[in-house]
C-alpha positions, 0 to 999 in steps of 0.5 A, spaced: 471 500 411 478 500 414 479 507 410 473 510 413 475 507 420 482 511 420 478 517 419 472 516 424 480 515 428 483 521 427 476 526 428 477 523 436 480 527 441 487 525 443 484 526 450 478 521 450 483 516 447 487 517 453 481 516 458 480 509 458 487 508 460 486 513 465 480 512 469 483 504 471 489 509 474 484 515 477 479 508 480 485 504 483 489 510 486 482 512 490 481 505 492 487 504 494 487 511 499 479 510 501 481 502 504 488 505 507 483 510 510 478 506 512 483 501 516 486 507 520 480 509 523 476 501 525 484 500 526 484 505 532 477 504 534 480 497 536 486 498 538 485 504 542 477 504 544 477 496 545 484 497 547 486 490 544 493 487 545 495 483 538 496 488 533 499 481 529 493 477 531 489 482 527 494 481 522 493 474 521 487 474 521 486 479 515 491 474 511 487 469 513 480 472 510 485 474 505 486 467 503 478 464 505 476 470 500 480 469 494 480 462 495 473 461 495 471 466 489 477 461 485 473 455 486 467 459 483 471 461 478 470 468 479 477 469 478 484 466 476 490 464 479 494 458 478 494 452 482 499 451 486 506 446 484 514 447 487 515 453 481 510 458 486 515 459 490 521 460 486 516 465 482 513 469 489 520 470 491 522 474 495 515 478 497 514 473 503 520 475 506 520 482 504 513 483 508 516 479 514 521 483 514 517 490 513 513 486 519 519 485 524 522 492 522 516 497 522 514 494 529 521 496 532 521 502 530 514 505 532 516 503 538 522 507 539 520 514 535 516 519 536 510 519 531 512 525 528 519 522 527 516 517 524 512 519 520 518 524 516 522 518 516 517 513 513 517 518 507 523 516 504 520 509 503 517 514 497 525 516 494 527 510 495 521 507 491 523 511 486 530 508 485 528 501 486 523 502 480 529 505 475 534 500 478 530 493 478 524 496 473 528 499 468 523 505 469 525 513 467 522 519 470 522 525 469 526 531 474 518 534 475 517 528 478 523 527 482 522 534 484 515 533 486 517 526 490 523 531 493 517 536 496 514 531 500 520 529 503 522 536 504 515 537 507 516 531 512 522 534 514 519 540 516 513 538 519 517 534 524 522 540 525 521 542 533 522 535 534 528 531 531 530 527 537 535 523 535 534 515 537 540 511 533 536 504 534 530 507 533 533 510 525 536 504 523 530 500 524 525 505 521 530 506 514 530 498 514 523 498 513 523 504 508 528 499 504 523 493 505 517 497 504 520 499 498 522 493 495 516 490 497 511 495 492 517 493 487 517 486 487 509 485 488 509 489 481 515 485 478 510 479 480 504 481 477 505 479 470 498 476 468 502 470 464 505 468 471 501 469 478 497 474 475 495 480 481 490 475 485 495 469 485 501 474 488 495 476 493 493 468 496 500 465 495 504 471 499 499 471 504 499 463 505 506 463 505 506 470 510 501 468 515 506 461 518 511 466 520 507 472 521 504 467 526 511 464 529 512 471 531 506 471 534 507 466 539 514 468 540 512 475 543 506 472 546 502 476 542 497 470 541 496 468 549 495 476 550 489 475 544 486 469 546 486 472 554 482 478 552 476 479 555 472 483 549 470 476 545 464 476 548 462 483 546 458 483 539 460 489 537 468 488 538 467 483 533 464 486 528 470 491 528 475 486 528 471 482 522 470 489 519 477 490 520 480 483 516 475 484 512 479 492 510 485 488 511 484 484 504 481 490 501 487 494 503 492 488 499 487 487 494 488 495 492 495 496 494 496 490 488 491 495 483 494 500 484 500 497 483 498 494 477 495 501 473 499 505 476 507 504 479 510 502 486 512 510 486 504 512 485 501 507 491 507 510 496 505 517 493 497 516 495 499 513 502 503 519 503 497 524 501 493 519 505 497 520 512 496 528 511 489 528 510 488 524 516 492 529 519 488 534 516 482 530 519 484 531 526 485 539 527 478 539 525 476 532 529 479 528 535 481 533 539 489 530 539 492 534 534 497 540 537 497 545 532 504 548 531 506 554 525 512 549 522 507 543 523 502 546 518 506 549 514 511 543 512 503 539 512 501 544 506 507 543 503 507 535 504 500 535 500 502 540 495 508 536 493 503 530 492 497 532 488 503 535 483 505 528 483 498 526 481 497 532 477 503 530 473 502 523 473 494 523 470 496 528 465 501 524 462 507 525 463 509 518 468 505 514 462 507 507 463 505 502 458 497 501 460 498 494 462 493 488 459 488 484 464 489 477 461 487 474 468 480 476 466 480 475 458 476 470 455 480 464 454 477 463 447 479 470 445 487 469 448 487 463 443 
């Protein structure tokens, strides 16, 4: 019997061993893009059409549905998490932290750059990733891969050539995101072993512990009394969009961490990269705010060329990470 399985094993095709694994990769990666995608559009109807004044108050109110939606299906058992006890919070450290500080540092930066700028300067979150995986992680890749994040980069850098306005705070600020926003994707994946918090817990319990300081800083910078004094509350389709909106939020969290979880930090920074560019590409065709320049463009094909060599690279196996195993969702009969 264990003969003929071996055989029946070896007429297999190495490449259908591999899809199992490779689907979970492929799916989360394209659910990470469409929810960040999609954020960006309600995000910018509400903040520019309905011209709303909070952007932090729209954030907690995703961490709240975030919290009210995970919470909820634990109590239906529809998924797992521990409970809580004093061990939670050395255990999720330093991930609160790290998102106040990518909070305060991103808004800063916004601020004080032009959106081209930012946009070049953002991208080094990706090569620091990269070294924050090789050094916390222990993970190696390949120079291919090095190369490929090296062209987005460079792509960046092209993109924004005709305007590199220097703005000392500005940088400081932005690199100071970078550096949180990368160490955030690390320690979220770090975080995620199923036999500690699992995805779901490092979700609800770095919401619960985000949301208090997050709304601090929402009182401090009288973000709160300017949402509370807007005057679209009454308007039913303003609602909607902000309820679609928080409720984009948590799917934004949960497909971060499961891109995260079956991929790496590196490749959910390379799927946002590649986001940023098609939105882009979106609007030379749509919107009418796009100023097409020769250096934009070229630097934007070179950006994107970059990134589907690092999805090329990554789905034909040459960044091939152990497939991690899901113990949230097994059966407790067959754990023991």
């Amino acid at each position: 019997m264990t003969a003929g399985r071996q055989a029946e094993g070896a007429d297999l095709d190495p490449a259908s061993t591999r899809l199992p694994s490779r689907l979970p990769k492929l799916l989360s990666a394209l659910f990470y893009g469409t929810c960040s995608f999609l954020i960006v559009l309600v995000n910018k109807a509400l903040l520019t059409t309905y011209r709303f004044p909070s952007p932090i108050f729209l954030g907690i109110g995703q961490m709240a549905v975030t919290i009210m939606i995970l919470y909820v299906s634990k109590l239906n058992k529809l998924i797992h998490f521990p409970d809580f006890d004093k061990k939670i919070p050395v255990k999720l450290f330093p991930l609160p932290l790290l998102y106040v500080g990518n909070h305060i540092s991103g808004l800063s930066s916004t601020s004080k750059l032009s959106l081209p700028m930012f946009t070049v300067l953002r991208k080094f979150t990706i090569p620091l990733t990269l070294l924050l995986e090789t050094i916390i992680l222990g993970k190696q890749y390949s120079l291919s891969i090095i190369v490929s994040v090296s062209t987005i980069v460079l792509g960046a850098f092209i993109a924004a050539g005709s305007d590199l306005a220097f703005n000392l705070e500005g940088y400081i600020f932005v690199f100071l995101n970078d550096i949180f926003t990368a160490a955030n994707g690390v320690y979220t994946k770090q975080k995620m072993d199923p036999k500690e918090l699992g995805k779901y817990g490092v979700l609800f319990y770095n919401a619960c512990f985000m949301i208090i300081p997050t709304l601090i800083i929402s009182v401090s910078t009288g973000d709160l009394q300017q949402a509370t004094e807007f005057n679209e509350w009454k308007n039913v389709l303003f609602i909607i969009q902000f309820l679609l909106s928080c409720f984009l939020g948590f799917l934004l969290m949960y497909s971060t961490v499961l891109c995260s979880f079956y991929n790496s930090a590196l490749t959910t920074a390379v799927v946002g990269a590649i986001k940023n560019v098609s939105i882009a590409y979106i609007g030379m065709l749509v919107g009418g705010d796009y100023i097409f320049s020769m250096l934009n463009f070229v630097g934007l094909n070179i950006c994107m060329a970059g990134g589907l060599r690092y999805s090329f690279l990554t789905l034909s196996g040459q960044l091939n990470p152990k497939q991690p195993v899901d113990e949230e969702n097994i059966p407790q009969a067959l754990k023991s």
